[in-house]
Each structure stands twice: as C-alpha cells, then as structure tokens.
N, C-alpha and C positions, 0 to 999 in steps of 0.2 A: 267598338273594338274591345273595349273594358270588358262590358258584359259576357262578350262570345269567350274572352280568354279566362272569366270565371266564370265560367260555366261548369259543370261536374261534364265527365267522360257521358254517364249516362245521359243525360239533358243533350248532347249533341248527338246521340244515337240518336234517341227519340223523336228530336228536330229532320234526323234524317230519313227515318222512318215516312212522317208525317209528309214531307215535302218530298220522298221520294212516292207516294201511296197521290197524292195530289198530282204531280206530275207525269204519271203512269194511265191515274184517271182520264184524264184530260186528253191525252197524246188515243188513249183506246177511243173516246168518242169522237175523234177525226175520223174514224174508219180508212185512216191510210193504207193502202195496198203495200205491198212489199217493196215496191222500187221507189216509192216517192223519197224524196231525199230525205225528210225528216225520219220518216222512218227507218231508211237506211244507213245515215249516218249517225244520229243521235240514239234509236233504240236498241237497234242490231251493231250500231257501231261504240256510240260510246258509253251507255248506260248496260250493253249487256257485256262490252269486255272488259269495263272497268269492275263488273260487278263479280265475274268470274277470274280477273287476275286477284281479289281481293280473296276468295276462296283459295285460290290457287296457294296462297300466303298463306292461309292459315290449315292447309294440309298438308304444306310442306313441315309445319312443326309439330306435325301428331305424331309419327313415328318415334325422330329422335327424342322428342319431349316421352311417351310412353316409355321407352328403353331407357333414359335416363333417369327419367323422376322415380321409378319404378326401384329400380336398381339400387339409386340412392335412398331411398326409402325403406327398403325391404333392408339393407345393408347398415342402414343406421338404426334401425331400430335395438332399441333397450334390450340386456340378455332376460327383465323379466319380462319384457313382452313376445307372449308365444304367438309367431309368425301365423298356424293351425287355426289358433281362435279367433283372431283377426278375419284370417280369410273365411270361414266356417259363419263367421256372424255376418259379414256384409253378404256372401254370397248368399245366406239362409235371408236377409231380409230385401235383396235382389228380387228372388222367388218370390216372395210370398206376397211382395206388393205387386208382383206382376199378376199371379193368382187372384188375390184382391181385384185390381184393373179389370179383367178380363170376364170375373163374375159380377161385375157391377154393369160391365156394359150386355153381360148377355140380360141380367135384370130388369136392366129401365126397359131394353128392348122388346124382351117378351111384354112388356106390361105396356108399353105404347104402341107397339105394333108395326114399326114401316115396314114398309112393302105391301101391305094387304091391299088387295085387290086392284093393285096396280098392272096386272098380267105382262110386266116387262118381258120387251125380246129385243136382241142384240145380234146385229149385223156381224159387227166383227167380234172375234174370239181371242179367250185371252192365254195364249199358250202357257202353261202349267210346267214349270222346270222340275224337274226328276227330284223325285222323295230321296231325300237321304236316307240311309239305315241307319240306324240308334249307333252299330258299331260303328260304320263308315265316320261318323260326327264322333265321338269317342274319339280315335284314332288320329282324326283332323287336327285335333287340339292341339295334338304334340308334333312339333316343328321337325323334319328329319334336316332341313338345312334355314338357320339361321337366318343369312343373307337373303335367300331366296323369299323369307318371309318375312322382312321386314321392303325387299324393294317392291313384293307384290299387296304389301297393307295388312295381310292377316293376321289381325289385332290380336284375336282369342290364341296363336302360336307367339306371338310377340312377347304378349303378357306372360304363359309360358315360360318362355325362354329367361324372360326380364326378371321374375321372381327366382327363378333356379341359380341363374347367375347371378344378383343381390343375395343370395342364401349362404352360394358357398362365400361371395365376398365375406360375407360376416362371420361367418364360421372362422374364418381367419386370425386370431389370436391377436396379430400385431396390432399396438395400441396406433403406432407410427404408420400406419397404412397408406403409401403414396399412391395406389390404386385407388381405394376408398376418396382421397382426397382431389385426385382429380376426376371423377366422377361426380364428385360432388360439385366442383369450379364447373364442368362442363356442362351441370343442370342449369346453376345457375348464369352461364351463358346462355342459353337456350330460355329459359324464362326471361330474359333480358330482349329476347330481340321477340318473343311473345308480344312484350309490352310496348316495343319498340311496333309492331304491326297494328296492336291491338288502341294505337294512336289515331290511325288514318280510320277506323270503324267507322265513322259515323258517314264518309265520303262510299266507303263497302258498301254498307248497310242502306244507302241512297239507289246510288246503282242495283241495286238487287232488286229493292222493292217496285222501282221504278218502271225496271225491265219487265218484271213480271204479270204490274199490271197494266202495263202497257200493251202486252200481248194477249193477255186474258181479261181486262177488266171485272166488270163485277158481276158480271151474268153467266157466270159459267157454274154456277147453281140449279136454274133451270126446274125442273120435275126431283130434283133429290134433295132440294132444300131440307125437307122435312127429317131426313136419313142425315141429312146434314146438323142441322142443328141438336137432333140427340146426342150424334157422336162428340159434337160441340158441348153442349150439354151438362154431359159423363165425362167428359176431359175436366171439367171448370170444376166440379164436384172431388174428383179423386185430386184431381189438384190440389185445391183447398182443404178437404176436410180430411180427405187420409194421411196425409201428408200433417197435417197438424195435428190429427189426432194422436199419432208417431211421435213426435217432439214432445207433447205435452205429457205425452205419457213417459219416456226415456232419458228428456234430456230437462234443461232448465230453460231453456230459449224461449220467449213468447212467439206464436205462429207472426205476428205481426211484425216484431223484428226479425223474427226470418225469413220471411216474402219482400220487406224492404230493404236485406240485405242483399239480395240476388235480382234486384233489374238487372242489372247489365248479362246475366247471365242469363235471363231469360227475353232480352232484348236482341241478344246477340242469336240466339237459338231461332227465335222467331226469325229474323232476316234469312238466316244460312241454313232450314232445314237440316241440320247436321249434328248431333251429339258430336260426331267426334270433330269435323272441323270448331265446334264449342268449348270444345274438353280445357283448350289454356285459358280461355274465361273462366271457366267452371272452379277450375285450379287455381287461379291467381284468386279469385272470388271469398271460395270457402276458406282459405288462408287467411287472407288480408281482411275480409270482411266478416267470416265467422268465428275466424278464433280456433280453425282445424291445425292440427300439425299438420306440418310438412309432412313426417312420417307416413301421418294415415292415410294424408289425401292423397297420395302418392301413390299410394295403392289401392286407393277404394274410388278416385274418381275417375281413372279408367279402365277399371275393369265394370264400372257403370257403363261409361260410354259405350261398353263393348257389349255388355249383356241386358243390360236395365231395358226395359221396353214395353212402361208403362202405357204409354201413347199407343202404341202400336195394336195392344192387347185389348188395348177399349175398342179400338178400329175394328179389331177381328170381331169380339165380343158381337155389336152393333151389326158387322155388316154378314156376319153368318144368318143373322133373323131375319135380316133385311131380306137377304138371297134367299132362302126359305118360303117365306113370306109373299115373294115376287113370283117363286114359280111352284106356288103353291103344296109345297113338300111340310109336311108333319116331323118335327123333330122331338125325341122320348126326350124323359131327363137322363137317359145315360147317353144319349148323345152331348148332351149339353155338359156332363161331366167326362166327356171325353175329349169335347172344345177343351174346357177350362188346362186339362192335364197335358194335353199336346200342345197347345200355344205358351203354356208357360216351359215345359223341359224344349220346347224348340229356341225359345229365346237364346240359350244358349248355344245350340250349332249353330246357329245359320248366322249369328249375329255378325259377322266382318262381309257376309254377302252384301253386292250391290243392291239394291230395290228389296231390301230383308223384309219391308211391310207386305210387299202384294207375295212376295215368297212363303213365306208363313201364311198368310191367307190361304193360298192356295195347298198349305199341306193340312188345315185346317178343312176346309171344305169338304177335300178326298177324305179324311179321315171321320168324316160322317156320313158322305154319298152324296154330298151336295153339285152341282155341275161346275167348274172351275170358269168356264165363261162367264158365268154369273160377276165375276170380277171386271169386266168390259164395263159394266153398269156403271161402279161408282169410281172408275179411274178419273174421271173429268174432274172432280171435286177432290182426289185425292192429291192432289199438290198443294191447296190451301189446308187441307187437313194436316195436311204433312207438317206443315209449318208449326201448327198448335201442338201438334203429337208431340214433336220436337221440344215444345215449350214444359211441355210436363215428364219427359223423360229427363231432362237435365234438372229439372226441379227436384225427381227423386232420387239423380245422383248426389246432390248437395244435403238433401235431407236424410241420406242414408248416412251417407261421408258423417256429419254433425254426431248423430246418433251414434257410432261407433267410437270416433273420437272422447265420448261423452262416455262411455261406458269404459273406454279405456283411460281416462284420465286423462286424456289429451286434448281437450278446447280449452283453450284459454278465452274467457270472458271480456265480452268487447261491449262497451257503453258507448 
C-alpha cells in the first residue's frame, strides 16, 4: 500500500497501460463471441464504459477550460507583450512543423517504397466528405454565434471568440478589474477539477487500453505491416529529432529533459487518441513541469490542440505513396509539392472536424488524382496509428508552447 500511494501519477498510468494492454491481450485470445458473458459484461460492459465515461470527463473540460485559460491569458498578458507576435510566432512554427512532418513522411516513403506491387483492391469504399472552399474554411473561423459554438465543440471559432474577448478584457484600463479577476478564479476552478479527473487516469487509461485490445488484439496488422511500421518509423524520427533539433536550437532545455518532462502527457495522448481530450494534461504539464507561463500556455496550447497535426501529416505524407504505389499511379514532384502545400493550410480548416485524419487524407488524395477509396486500405491499422499520431502531435504542442515562452522571456527554469 506504501509503494502504490508513492508512486508518481505517471508510474500508475504506465502500470495501467501495461495491465490494461495484458488483459485486452488475453480476453482477444479466448475468441469470445459477442454474447458470452465475459465478453459481454467485462469488455463491452465494464472495461469499455468505464473507459468512455473517463473521456467523457475529460471532454467535458475542453471547452470551458479553452474559453477560460484563453481569455485569462490573452487578458493578463504584459502591455509589452504584443498579443500579434505571440500569435504570428506560434502559429508560423505550427506550420512549418507540420510542413516538416508531411515532407519527411512523403521522403522515407518514396525511398522505401510501400505499396509496390502489392496490386491492392478493396471491396468496400471509403466515402470522401465534400472539399471545403479555401473561402468557405476562411469564413468558418469566425463564430456568427458564440454559444452555438462552443455547445457544438468548434474549437478553431472558440479560440476566435476566446482571444477577441480576452483582448478587449485587457484593453480595459481598470487596474481593479472584477471581470478580469473572476475569470481568472473561474480558470482556476476549472484546472482544479482538471486535476481532480486527471486523479482516477490511471483507472481511464486501463479501461481504454484494455477495451481496445480486447477487440482488436494484435493482428490487425496483417498485409500493411510494412505501410505500418514506416509511418511508425517517421512518427519516432520527427518526434525525436525535430522536435529536439527546435529546442536546441531556441531555447536552453536539454532534448532529454524535455521528453522526461512530458510522460504523462504523452501517456495520456497514447491512451485517449485525442489532442484535445489531452490538452489539460498538456497544460497542467508544460506549467508545472516546463517552466511555461500560464500566460503563453494559455494560448499556444490550444490553439495546438486545435491546429498542430504533426502526426497526421506523417500519415498523409506515408499513405499518399502508399496509395500510389498500390494502384500503380505515377506521382510528379509538383504533385508532391502540392501534398506538402494542401495538407499543411488544411490543418487549419478542418482541424475541430470529427475523423480530421482520414478527412484531410482524402482532400489530399483529390488534390492529386489519386482514388479516395484507396483509404479503405489502411483504415484497419489506422486506430493504432491514431494513437502514436496523437503521441507526437501533443509532443509538438509542448515543444512549441516551451519555445515561444523562451523567446518571450517567459519559462521559468525548472531543475
């Protein structure tokens, strides 16, 4: 009992992880049918609701968490810090690591090749949701009603609104500001019951993993292994080394203590596929463990969650050659600089869409002539994917967040 109650928060994630990844193992090789009791009470009953009221919690506190921290952030900032450059610098290095991502995964893939002469064909099709117009996503951005977009989740108008309304708060003269101040009290309620959630993880994080592989086990790799393991690969690589070569070069942080300062945030991502059900990790995280102000991270770590989509862009990258490759289509290099250009300015429309990876994929595809069913192929593998994707997009919101803080004088140095 000693031991489990010092334990760090992370070490009981990890523990859950482990022994939910075992127990998921285990339950998939009974090849229970649907009605057997075990399967029906324990995996469908209590390993997958337990695992989804535990999301259920920590999406309940994205909204009001992004409208607050946002607000209180943008509203306290310093009158010499210009709101402009802030944003201008995180969303400029947003881009450009997505850019980055996106050209590294179409690289390794031309040079190794999946798909080649695999002549894949697919039974089912994978319907293609409607191309937005440049303007139509433009215009999306800006919120015509408030309410309406924060009870429907539309982060990219949230964010919006969050900033414009923390803007004029500060513009506000009064030193005495009782707005300012309970906006400020109401964040920090809301990161309070964060941490109050972010308690019971390790019991989430069991149920998640559990459910999942309980249902899928570990064969649901099959014939794409190979498509698999690149995209694997390129995630591990831009993880690591672009990400560090960023710090090394911006800020003062050794790569090593900033990969050790973010388990939990990258443990939590792994379980919950989710930047944004992550984001009050992320946030509590690069605070407490990097040394970011409140200020910055306020506002640079979710407008990551909401745009950043490094993961995703390796996916694309990877599985355009893939699809190429498989049904033996010739792609120029201005196709390949027209991947790079459309998967990086789409990160930003489509980002509060449901399933935004296979969406952008498929505006990706169209946008070279490639067949959109081609995406049927590697959906099997894309929920394990999902999960690593996830692990490197929150990686680059913390390493952006650091970096800007750093350039603005804002990390305070943590030994």
């Amino acid at each position: 009992m000693f031991i489990v109650t010092c334990m760090t928060l992370t070490s009981k994630i990890l523990i859950g992880m482990i022994a939910g990844f075992v127990l998921g193992i285990f339950f998939n090789s009974l090849n229970l049918s649907d009605t057997n009791p075990i399967n029906f009470y324990l995996v469908d009953g209590l390993l997958d609701t337990g695992g989804q009221i535990f999301l259920s919690l920590l999406r309940l506190m994205v909204v009001p968490l992004v409208f607050f921290s946002l607000v209180s952030g943008v509203a306290s900032l310093e009158n010499n810090m210009n709101l402009s450059v802030i944003a201008s610098k995180t969303l400029g290095l947003y881009l450009f690591t997505t850019a980055v991502a996106i050209s590294l995964g179409l690289i390794v893939a031309i040079l190794l090749e999946p798909g080649i002469g695999l002549n894949l064909t697919t039974d089912s099709n994978f319907i293609s949701p409607e191309k937005p117009q440049l303007k139509d996503v433009i215009i999306n951005i800006f919120p015509t009603n408030p309410v309406k977009a924060m009870a429907e989740g539309n982060m990219l108008q949230i964010i919006v609104f969050s900033i414009f309304f923390g803007a004029a708060l500060r513009s506000i003269s009064n030193k005495n500001n009782p707005i300012k101040d309970l906006v400020n009290k109401i964040t920090d309620i809301i990161l309070k019951m964060v941490f109050l959630i972010i308690e019971i993880a390790p019991y989430g994080v069991f149920c998640l993993i559990g459910s999942l592989f309980a249902k899928q086990g570990i064969y649901i790799l099959g014939d794409l292994s190979y498509y698999f393991f690149i995209v694997l690969g390129v995630l591990f690589i831009h993880g690591l080394f672009t990400y560090s070569s960023l710090l090394l070069i911006f800020t003062k942080i050794k790569p090593l203590t900033f990969y050790n300062s973010i388990k939990p945030i990258i443990f939590f991502a792994f379980s919950t596929s989710s930047s944004n059900a992550t984001m009050p990790v992320t946030l509590k995280t690069v605070i407490e463990n990097l040394g970011v102000s409140r200020r910055i991270a306020s506002f640079t770590v979710p407008l990551g969650a909401t745009i950043n989509m490094d993961g995703t862009a390796i996916m694309q990258g990877v599985a355009t050659v893939f699809i190429a490759n498989a049904y033996s289509i010739d792609l120029l290099f201005v196709d390949y600089l027209m991947v790079i250009v459309t998967a990086t300015l789409a990160s930003i429309g489509t980002a509060g869409v449901p399933g935004v990876g296979l969406i952008m994929l498929a505006m990706v595809l169209a946008q070279v002539g490639l067949p959109t069913e081609g995406i049927a192929l590697i959906i099997g593998v894309d929920r394990l994917l999902d999960m690593i994707r996830t692990v490197v997009n929150v990686t680059g919101d913390s390493a952006v967040s650091t970096i800007v803080a750093s350039s603005e004088n804002q990390l305070e140095s943590k030994n």
